[in-house]
Structure formats: C-alpha cells, structure tokens
KEBALO-995723 format. One line per field, with one value per residue: residue number from 1; residue in three letters; chain; x, y, z of N, C-alpha, C, O in turn. Coordinates in pm, whole numbers. Layout:
n = c(NUM_...)
res = c(ALA_...)
chain = c(A_...)
nu = c(X_...)
nv = c(Y_...)
nw = c(Z_...)
cau = c(X_...)
cav = c(Y_...)
caw = c(Z_...)
cu = c(X_...)
cv = c(Y_...)
cw = c(Z_...)
ou = c(X_...)
ov = c(Y_...)
ow = c(Z_...)
***
This chain:
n = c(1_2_3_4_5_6_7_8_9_10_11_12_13_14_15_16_17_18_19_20_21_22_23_24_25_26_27_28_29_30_31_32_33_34_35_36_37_38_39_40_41_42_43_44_45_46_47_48_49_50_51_52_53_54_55_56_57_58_59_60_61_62_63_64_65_66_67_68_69_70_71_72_73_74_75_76_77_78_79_80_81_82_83_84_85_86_87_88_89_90_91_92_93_94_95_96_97_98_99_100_101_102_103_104_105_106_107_108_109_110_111_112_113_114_115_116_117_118_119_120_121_122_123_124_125_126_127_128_129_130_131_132_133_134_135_136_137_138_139_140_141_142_143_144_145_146_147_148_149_150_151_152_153_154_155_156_157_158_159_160_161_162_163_164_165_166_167_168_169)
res = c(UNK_UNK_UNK_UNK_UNK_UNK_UNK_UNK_UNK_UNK_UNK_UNK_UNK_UNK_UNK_UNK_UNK_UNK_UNK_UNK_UNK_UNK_UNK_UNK_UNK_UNK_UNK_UNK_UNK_UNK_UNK_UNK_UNK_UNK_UNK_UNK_UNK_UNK_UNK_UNK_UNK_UNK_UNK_UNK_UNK_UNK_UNK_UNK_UNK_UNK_UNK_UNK_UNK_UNK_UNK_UNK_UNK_UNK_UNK_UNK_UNK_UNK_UNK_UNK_UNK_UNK_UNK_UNK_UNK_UNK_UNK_UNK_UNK_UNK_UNK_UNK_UNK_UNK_UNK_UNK_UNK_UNK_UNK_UNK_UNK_UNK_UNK_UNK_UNK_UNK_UNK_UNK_UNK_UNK_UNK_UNK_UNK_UNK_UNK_UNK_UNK_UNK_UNK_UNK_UNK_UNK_UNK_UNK_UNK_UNK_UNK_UNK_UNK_UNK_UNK_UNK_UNK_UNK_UNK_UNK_UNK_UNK_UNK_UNK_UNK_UNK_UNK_UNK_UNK_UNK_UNK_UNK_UNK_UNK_UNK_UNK_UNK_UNK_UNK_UNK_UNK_UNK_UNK_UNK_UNK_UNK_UNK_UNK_UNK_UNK_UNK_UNK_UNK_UNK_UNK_UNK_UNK_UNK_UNK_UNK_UNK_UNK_UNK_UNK_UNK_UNK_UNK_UNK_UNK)
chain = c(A_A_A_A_A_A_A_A_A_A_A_A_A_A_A_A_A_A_A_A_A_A_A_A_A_A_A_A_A_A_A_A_A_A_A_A_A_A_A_A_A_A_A_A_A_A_A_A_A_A_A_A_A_A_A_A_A_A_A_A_A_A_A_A_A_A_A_A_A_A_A_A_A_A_A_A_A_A_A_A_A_A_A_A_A_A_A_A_A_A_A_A_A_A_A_A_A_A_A_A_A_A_A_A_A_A_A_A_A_A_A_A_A_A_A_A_A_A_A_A_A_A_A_A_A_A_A_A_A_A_A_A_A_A_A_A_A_A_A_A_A_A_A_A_A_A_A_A_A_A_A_A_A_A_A_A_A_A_A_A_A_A_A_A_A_A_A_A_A)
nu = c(-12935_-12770_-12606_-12463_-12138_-11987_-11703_-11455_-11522_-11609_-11828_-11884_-11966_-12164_-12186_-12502_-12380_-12202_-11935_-11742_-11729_-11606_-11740_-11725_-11874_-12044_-12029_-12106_-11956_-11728_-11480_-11337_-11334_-11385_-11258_-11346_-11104_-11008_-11093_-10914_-10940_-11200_-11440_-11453_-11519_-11927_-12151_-12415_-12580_-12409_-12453_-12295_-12026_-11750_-11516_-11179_-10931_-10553_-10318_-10186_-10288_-10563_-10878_-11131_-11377_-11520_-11737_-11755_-11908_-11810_-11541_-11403_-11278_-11023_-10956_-10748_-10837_-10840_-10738_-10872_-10740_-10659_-10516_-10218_-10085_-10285_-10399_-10456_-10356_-10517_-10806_-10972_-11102_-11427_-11533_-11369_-11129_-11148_-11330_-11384_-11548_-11607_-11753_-11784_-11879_-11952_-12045_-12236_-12274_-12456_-12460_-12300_-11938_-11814_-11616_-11393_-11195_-10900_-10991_-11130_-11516_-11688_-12013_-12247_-12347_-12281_-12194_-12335_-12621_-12675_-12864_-13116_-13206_-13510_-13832_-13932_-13826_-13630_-13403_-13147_-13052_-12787_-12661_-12391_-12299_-12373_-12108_-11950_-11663_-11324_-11096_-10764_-10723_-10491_-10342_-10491_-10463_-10641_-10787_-10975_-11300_-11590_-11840_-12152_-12319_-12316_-12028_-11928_-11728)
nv = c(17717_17774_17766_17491_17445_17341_17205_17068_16776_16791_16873_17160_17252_17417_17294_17162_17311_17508_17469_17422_17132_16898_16689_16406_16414_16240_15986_16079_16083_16194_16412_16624_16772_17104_17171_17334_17622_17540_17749_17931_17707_17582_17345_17323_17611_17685_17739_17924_17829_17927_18083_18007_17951_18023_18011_18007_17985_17940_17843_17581_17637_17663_17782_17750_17964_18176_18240_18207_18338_18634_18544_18544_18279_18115_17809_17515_17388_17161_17022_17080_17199_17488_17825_17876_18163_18304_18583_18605_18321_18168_18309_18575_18866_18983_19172_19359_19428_19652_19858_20188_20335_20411_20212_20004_19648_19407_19116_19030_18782_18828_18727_18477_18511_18656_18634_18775_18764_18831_18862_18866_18979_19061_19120_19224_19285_19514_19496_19729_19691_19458_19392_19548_19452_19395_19320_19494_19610_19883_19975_20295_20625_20638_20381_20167_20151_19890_19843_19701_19513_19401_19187_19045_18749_18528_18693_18765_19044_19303_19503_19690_19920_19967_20249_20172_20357_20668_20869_21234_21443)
nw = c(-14943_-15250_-15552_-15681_-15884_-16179_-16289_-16479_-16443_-16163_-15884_-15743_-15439_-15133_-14808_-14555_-14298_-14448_-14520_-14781_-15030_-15235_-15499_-15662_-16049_-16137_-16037_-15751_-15521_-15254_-15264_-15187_-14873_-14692_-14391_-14182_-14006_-13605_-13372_-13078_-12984_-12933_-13129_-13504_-13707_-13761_-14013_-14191_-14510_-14779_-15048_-15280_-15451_-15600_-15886_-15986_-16232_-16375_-16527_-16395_-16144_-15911_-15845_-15551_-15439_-15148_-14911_-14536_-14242_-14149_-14294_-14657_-14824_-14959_-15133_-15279_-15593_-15649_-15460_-15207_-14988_-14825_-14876_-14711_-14773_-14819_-14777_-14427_-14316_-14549_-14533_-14539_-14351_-14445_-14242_-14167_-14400_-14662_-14622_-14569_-14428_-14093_-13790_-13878_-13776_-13828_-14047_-14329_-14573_-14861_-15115_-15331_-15391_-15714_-15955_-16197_-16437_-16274_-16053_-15684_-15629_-15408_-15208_-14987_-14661_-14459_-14059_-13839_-14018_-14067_-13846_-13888_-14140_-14108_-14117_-13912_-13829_-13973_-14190_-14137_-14258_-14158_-14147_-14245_-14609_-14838_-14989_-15260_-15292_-15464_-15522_-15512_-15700_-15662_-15455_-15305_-15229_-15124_-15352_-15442_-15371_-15414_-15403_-15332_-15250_-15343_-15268_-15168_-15387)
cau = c(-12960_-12664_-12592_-12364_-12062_-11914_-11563_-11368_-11601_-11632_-11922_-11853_-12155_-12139_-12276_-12574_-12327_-12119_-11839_-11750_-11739_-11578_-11827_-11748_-11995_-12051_-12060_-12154_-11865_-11687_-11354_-11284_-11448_-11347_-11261_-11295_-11008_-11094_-11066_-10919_-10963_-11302_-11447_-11447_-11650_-12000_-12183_-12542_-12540_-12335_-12528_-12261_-11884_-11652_-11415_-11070_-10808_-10431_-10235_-10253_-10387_-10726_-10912_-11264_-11391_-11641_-11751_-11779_-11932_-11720_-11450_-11355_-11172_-10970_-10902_-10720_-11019_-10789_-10730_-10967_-10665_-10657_-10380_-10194_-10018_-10383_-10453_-10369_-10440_-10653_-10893_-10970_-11205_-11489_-11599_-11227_-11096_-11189_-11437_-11329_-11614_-11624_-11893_-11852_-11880_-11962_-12057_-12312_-12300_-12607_-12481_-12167_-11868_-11790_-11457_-11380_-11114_-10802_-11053_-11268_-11592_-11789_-12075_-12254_-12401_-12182_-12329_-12491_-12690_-12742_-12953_-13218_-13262_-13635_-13933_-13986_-13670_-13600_-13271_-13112_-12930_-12654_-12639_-12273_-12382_-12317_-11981_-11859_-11523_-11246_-10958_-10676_-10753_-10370_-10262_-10593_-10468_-10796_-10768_-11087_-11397_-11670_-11951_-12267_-12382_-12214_-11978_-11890_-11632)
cav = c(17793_17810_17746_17454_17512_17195_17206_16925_16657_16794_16951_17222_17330_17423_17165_17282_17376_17649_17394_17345_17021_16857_16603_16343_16428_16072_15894_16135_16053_16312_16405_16635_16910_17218_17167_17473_17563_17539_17897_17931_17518_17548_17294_17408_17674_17640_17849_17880_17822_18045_18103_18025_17952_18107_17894_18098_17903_18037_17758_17462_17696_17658_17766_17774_18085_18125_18317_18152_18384_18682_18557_18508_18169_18120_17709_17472_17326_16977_16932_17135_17308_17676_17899_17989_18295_18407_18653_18498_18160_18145_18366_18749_18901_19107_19292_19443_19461_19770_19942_20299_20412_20357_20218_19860_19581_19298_19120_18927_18752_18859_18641_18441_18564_18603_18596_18819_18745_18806_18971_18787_19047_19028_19255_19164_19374_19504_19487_19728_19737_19302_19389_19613_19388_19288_19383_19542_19703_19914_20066_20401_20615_20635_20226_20150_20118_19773_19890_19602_19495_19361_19117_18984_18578_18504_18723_18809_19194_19434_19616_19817_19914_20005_20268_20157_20491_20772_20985_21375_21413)
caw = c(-15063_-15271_-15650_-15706_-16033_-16202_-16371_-16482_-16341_-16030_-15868_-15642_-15375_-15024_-14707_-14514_-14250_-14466_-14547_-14898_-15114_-15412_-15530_-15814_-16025_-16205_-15904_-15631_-15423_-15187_-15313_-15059_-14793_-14644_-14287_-14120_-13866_-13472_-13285_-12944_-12849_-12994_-13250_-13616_-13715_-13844_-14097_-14288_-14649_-14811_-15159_-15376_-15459_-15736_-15943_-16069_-16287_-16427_-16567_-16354_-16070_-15971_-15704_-15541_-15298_-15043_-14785_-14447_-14127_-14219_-14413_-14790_-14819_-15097_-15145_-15403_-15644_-15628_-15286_-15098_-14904_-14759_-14930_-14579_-14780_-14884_-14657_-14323_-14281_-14616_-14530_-14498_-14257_-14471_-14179_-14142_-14493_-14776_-14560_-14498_-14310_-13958_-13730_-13899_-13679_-13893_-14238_-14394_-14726_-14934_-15257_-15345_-15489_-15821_-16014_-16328_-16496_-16162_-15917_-15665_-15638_-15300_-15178_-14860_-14585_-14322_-13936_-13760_-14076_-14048_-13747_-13959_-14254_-14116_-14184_-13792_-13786_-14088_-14213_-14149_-14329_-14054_-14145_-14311_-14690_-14886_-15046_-15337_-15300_-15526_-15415_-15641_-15705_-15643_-15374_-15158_-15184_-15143_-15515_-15505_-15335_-15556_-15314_-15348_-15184_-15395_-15179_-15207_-15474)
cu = c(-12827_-12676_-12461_-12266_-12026_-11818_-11506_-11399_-11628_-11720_-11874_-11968_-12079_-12255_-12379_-12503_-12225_-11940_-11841_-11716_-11721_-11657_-11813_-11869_-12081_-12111_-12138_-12059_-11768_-11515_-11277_-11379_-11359_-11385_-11241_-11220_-11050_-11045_-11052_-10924_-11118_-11328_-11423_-11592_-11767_-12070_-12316_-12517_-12459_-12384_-12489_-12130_-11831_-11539_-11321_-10937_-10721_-10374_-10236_-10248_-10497_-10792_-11056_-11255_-11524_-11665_-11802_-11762_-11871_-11628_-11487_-11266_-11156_-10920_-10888_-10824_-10976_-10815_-10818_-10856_-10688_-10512_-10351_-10136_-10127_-10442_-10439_-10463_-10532_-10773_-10870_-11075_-11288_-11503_-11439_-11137_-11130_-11293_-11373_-11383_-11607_-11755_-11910_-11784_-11870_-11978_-12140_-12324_-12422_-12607_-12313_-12066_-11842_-11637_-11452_-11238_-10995_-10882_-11164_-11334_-11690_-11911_-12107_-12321_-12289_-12260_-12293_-12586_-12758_-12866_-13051_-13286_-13427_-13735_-14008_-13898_-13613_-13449_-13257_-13040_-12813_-12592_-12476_-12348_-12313_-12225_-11939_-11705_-11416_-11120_-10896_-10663_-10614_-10325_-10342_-10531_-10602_-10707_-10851_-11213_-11467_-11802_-12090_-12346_-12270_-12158_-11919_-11756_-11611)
cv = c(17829_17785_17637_17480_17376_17237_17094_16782_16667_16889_17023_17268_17334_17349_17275_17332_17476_17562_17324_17229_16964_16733_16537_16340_16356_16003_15969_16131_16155_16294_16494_16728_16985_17177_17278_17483_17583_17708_17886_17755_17524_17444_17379_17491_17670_17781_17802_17859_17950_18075_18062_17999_18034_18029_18035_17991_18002_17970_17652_17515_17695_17671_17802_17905_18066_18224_18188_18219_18545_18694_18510_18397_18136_17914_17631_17361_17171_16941_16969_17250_17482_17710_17972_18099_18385_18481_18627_18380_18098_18176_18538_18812_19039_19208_19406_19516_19526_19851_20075_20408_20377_20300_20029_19718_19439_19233_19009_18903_18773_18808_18551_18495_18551_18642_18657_18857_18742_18839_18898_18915_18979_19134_19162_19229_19375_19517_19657_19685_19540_19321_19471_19550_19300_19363_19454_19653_19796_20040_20213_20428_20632_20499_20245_20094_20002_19801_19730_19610_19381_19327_19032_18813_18517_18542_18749_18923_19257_19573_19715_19828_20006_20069_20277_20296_20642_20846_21099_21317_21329)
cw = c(-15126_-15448_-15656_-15871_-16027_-16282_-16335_-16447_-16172_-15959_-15721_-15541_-15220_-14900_-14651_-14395_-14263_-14519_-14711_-14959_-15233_-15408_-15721_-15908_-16120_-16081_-15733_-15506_-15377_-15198_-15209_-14993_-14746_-14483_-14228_-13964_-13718_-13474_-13118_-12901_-12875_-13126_-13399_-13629_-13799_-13890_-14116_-14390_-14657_-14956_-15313_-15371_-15608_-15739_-16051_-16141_-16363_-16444_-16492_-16185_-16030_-15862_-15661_-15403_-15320_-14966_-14668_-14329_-14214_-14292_-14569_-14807_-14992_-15050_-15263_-15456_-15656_-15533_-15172_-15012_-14881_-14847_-14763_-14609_-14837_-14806_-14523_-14301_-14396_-14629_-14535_-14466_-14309_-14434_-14142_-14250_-14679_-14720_-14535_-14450_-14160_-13899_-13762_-13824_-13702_-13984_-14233_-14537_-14787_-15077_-15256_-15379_-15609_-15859_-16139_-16316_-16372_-16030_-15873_-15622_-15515_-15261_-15030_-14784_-14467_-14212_-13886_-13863_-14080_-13949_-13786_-14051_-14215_-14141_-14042_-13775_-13913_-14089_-14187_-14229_-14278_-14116_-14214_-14459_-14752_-14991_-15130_-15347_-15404_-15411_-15521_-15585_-15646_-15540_-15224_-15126_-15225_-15266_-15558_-15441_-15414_-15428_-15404_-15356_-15258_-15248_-15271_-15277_-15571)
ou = c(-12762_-12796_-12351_-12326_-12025_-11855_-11498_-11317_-11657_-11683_-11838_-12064_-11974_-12378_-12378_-12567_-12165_-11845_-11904_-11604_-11801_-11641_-11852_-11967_-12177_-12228_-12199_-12095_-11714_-11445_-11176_-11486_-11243_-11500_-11128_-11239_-11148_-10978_-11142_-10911_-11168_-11251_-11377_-11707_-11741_-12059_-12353_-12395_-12445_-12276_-12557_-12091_-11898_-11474_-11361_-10860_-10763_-10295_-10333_-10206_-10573_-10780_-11111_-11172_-11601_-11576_-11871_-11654_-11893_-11600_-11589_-11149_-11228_-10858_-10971_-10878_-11056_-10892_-10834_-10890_-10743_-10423_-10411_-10112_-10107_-10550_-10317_-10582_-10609_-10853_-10763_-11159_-11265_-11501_-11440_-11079_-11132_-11347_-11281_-11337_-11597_-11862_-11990_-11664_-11807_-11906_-12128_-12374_-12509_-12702_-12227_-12116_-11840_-11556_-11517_-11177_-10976_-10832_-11261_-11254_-11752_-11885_-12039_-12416_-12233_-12378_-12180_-12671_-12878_-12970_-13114_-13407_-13463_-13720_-14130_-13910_-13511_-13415_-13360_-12967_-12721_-12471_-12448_-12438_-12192_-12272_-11898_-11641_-11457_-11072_-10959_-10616_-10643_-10255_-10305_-10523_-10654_-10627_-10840_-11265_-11419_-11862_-12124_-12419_-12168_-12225_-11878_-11695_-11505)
ov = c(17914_17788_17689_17531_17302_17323_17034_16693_16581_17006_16965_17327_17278_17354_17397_17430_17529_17633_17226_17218_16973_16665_16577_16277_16409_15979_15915_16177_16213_16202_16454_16760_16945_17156_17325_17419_17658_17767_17848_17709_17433_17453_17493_17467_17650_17891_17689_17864_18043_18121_18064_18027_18088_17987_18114_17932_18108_17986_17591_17434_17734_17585_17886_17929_18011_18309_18092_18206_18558_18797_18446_18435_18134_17893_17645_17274_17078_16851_16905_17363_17566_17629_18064_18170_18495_18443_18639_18358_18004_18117_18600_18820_19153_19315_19519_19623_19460_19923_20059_20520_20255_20335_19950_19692_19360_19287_18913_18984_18706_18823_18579_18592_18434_18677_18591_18933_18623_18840_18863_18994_18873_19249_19074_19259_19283_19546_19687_19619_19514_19261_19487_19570_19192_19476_19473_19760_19738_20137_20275_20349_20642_20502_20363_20010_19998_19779_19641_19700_19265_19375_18963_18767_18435_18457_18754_18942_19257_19667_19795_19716_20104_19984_20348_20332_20690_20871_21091_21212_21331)
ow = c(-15065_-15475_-15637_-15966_-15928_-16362_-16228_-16426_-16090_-15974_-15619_-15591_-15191_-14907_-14666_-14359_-14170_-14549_-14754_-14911_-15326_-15306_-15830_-15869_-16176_-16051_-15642_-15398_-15471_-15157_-15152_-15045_-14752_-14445_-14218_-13861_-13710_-13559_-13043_-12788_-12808_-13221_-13397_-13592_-13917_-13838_-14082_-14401_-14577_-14995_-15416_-15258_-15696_-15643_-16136_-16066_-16409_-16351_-16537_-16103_-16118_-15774_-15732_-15316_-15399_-14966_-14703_-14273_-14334_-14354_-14594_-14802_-15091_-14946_-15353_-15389_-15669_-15500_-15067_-14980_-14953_-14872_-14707_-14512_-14888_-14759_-14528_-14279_-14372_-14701_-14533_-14555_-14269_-14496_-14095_-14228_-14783_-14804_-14455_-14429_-14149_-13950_-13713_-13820_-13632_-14068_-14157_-14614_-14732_-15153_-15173_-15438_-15647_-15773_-16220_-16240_-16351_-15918_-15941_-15572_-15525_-15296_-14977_-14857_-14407_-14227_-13925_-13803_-14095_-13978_-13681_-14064_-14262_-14188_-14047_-13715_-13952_-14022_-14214_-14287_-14359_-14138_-14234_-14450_-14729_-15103_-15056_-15402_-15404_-15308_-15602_-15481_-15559_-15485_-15106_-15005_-15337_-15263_-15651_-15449_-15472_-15362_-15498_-15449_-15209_-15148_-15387_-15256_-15633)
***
C-alpha cells in the first residue's frame, strides 16, 4: 500500500519489501533500488510497505525520503544512494529523535512523508502505543501521543515537533 510520485520520467514507489525504486517510467525498467544496509553480519533489512515516498529538489539536488522500520532515509533521486552526512549513515531513528516524552520505545509509520518547501514532515505512532492500535486492545491515555515532526531536507537536523496532544502552557 503505498502511493507511487513520478518526476522527470521516473517513477518513484516503494517494493513490497520496504525498499525503494527508481522505475523508467516509459519502459518500466529498474534504474535503481534502495539496498538497505546489513546490521551486525545480518542480511539487509526488510520492511512492509511503507505508504509513500517524498521527492525534495534545490538546484541540481534532488532527493527521495522514506521511512523504513523506524528510520527516515533520505536518498539521491539519481542514483538511489544514502546521504552518509544525513543523519548517520542516511538515516535517523524516529523512535529516538524529537520525542520529549519518555516511555518511547518505538515507531510506526501511519503515512509517508511529506516535504514542504525545506522540511521533511513525518507523523507516525510511537511504540508502546503500536501495541494498542487493535480493535481488542484499545489505547490509553498514558500511551506516548503521535507528536508530528519536522526535519531540514538538506541537513536531517530535527527543526520542530508539532504536539498532537496539547500540553500545559
């Protein structure tokens, strides 16, 4: 379940294992993929869909994002590459970065990211609160609430968290 974007002739979408895809989009032919990196001496890591990518350009800049498991991957919309000065390694670990409640453990994508104008825009669910989302198990309000976050397209610095859940003050 995802939404693919097309720019420049090239169709962007993510595989059904969470790995994104430049796709000629004339011919259908695979221009490049997102190899995700091993962990520990483990294979690469695999994902579910991810719902969605976000396309950012700045002069001959250009780059697609993602979420994959917990992170935000920032890569170049030519080559497919990781930015290794974007956060470390090209990624940045939702469940760790703009949260400043405690208690949170983990992250689930609940849409793609989007991109306005320098700022990639994520929301998501953080975990404990993944393990409630059913229809047996229902939310508290202890849960960590789905806080929207801002991250600068260029540098992958956390610029803003936006609370879902008003707080005092």
């Amino acid at each position: 379940q995802n939404t693919p974007i097309m720019v420049d002739g090239l169709l962007y979408m993510s595989s059904g294992v969470g790995a994104v895809v430049a796709l000629d989009a004339t011919t259908g032919k695979v221009v490049w993929f997102d190899t995700p990196p091993s962990v520990d001496g483990k294979g690469p890591q695999r994902g579910g869909s991810v719902r969605g990518v976000a396309y950012w350009a700045n002069g001959n800049d250009s780059r697609i994002f993602t979420t994959m498991g917990s992170n935000l991957i920032a890569l170049n919309a030519k080559t497919g590459k990781r930015y290794p000065e974007w956060g470390t390694n090209g990624a940045i670990d939702l469940a760790k970065v703009g949260y400043d409640r405690g208690g949170v453990t983990g992250y689930r994508n609940s849409s793609g990211p989007i991109v306005v104008r320098d700022v990639v825009i994520v929301g998501g669910v953080p975990a404990p609160a993944t393990d409630y989302l059913n229809e047996r198990v229902k939310a508290t309000k202890e849960a960590p609430p789905d806080d929207v976050r801002g991250f600068d397209a260029k540098t992958g610095k956390h610029l803003w968290t936006f609370h879902g859940v008003p707080r005092a003050g």
